[in-house]
N, C-alpha and C positions, 0 to 999 in steps of 0.2 A: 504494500500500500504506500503509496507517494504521496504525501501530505504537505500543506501548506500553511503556515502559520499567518493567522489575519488580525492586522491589527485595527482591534476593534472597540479596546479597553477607553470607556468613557468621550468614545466618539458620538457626537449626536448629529444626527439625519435625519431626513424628512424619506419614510417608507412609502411606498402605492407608485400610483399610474398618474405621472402630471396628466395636466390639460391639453395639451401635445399630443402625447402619446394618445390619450384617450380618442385620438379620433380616429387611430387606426388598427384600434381593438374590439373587440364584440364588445357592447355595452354591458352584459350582465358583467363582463372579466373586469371592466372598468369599475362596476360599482362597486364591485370585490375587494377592489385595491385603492381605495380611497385614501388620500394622504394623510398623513400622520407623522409626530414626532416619536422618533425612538431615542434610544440612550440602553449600548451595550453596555455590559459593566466588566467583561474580562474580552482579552486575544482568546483566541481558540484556533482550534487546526482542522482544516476543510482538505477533503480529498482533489486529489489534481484533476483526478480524473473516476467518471460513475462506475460502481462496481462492476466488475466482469462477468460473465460466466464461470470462467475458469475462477474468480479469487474464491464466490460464491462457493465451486466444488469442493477447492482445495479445504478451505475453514468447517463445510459439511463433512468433510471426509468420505464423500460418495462419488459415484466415477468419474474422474478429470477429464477434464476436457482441455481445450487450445483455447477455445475460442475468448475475445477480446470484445465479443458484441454485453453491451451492458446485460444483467440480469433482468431478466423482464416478469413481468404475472405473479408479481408479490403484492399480497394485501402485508397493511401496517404491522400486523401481528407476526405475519411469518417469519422476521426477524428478533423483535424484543420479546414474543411469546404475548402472553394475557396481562400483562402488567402494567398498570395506568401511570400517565402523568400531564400533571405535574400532582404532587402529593404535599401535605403540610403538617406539622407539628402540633403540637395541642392546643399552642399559643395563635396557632393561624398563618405561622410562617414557614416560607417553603422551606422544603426538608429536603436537601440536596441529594442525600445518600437515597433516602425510597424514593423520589421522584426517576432516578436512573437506574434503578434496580429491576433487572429484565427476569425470565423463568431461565431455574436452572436448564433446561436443557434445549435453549434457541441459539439462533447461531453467532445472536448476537455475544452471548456468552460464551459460546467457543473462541471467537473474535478474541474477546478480552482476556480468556486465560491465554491465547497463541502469543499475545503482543503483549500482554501487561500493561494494556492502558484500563483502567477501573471505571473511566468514565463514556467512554467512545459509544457516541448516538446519534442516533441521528441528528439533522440540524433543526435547530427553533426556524419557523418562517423568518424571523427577523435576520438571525443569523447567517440561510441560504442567500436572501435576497441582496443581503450584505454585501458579502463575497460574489456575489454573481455581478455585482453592480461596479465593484471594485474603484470605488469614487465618483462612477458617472450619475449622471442625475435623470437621466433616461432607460428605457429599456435594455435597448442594445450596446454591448462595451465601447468603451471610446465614444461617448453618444451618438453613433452612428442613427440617422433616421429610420424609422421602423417603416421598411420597403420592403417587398419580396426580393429584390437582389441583397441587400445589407444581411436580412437574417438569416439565408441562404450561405453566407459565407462563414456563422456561426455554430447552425444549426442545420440538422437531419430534419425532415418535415414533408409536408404533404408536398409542395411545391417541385422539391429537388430529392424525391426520393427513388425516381427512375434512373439517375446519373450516380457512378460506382463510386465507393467512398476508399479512404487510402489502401484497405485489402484489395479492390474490384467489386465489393459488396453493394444489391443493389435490390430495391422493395423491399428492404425491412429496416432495423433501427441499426443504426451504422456501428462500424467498429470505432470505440473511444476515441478522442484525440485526434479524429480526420478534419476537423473543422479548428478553424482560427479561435485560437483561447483570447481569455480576459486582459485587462490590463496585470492582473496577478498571476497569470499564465494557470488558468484557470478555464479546463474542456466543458463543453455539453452545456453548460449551464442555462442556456439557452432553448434549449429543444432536445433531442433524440430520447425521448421517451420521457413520461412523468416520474417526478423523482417525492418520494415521501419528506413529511417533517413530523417533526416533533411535535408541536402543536397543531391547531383548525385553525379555523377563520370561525368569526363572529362578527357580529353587526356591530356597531357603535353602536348605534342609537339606542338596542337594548341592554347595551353596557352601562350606558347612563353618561358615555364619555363625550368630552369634546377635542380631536381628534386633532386642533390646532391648537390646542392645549394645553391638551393631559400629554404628560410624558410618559413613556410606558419602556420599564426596562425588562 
């Protein structure tokens, strides 16, 4: 696993879909991703690149494979197991350790005992969209316009999914790392399949928040 340390510790940014962007994404996507202030509170380390088939085998210890095309057809669980978060203490405060505490026998915990990392999960929304963003203040990296040529040079996708990607691969989700990374050299982040987080999406409005704000870490 090739990992990238982001520096993210007490950076505040404005999250969602500016008014820009907003006009050249489906509306529901747009009202999904309504702006908002964030505020990380530590760095953390982001994968370079979407997990493989093959890393997936290797860590199940079930038949290996080659292949380098992302893991595809996982619901949330099949990774961390049945185990909720975020979780909290008696006092109401999050509780770091249960909140990333997965079933003993998912693969996510095979993960952590191969590597010895005790915390390694998936990413919070805020966190992905972080590192996907890599300082830009738009969609696409280096604020490139969100065009069918521009995301095409990022992402695998309906558009460009007939032309062979760096193996010759072609009509399906590409092998990692064929498309132009982030300004943090940072693959996929863009497109070639949906990728999970750690937390949902919720409404503002039933949160009671206001979204120019509330700061939400």
């Amino acid at each position: 696993l090739l990992m990238r340390k982001i520096p993210a510790k007490n950076v505040s940014w404005v999250m969602g879909i500016s008014a820009d962007d907003a006009k050249s994404v489906a509306a529901d996507l747009a009202q999904r991703a309504l702006l908002h202030k964030v505020k990380l509170t530590h760095d953390y380390y982001f994968s370079v690149y979407q997990l493989t088939v093959a890393q997936y085998d290797i860590v199940k210890s079930s038949s290996i494979t080659s292949s380098h095309l992302p893991k595809n057809w996982l619901n949330w669980g099949d990774l961390r197991g049945s185990t909720k978060w975020p979780q909290y203490d008696a006092d109401g405060n999050f509780d770091r350790d249960a909140s990333h505490a997965v079933s003993s026998s998912s693969w996510m915990k095979s993960l952590r005992d191969r590597t010895g990392l005790k915390y390694i999960d998936y990413p919070t929304e805020a966190q992905f969209e972080f590192a996907a963003r890599a300082g830009a203040q738009h969609l696409l990296p280096y604020n490139d316009l969100y065009t069918q040529s521009n995301v095409s040079r990022y992402a695998r996708w309906a558009v460009n999914k007939g032309e062979p990607d760096c193996e010759g691969l072609k009509n399906s989700l590409a092998t990692v790392g064929s498309y132009l990374p982030n300004k943090w050299g940072l693959y996929d982040v863009v497109g070639n399949g949906f990728q999970w987080c750690l937390d949902w999406w919720e409404n503002w409005g039933t949160m009671g928040l206001d979204p120019f704000t509330e700061q939400v870490d």
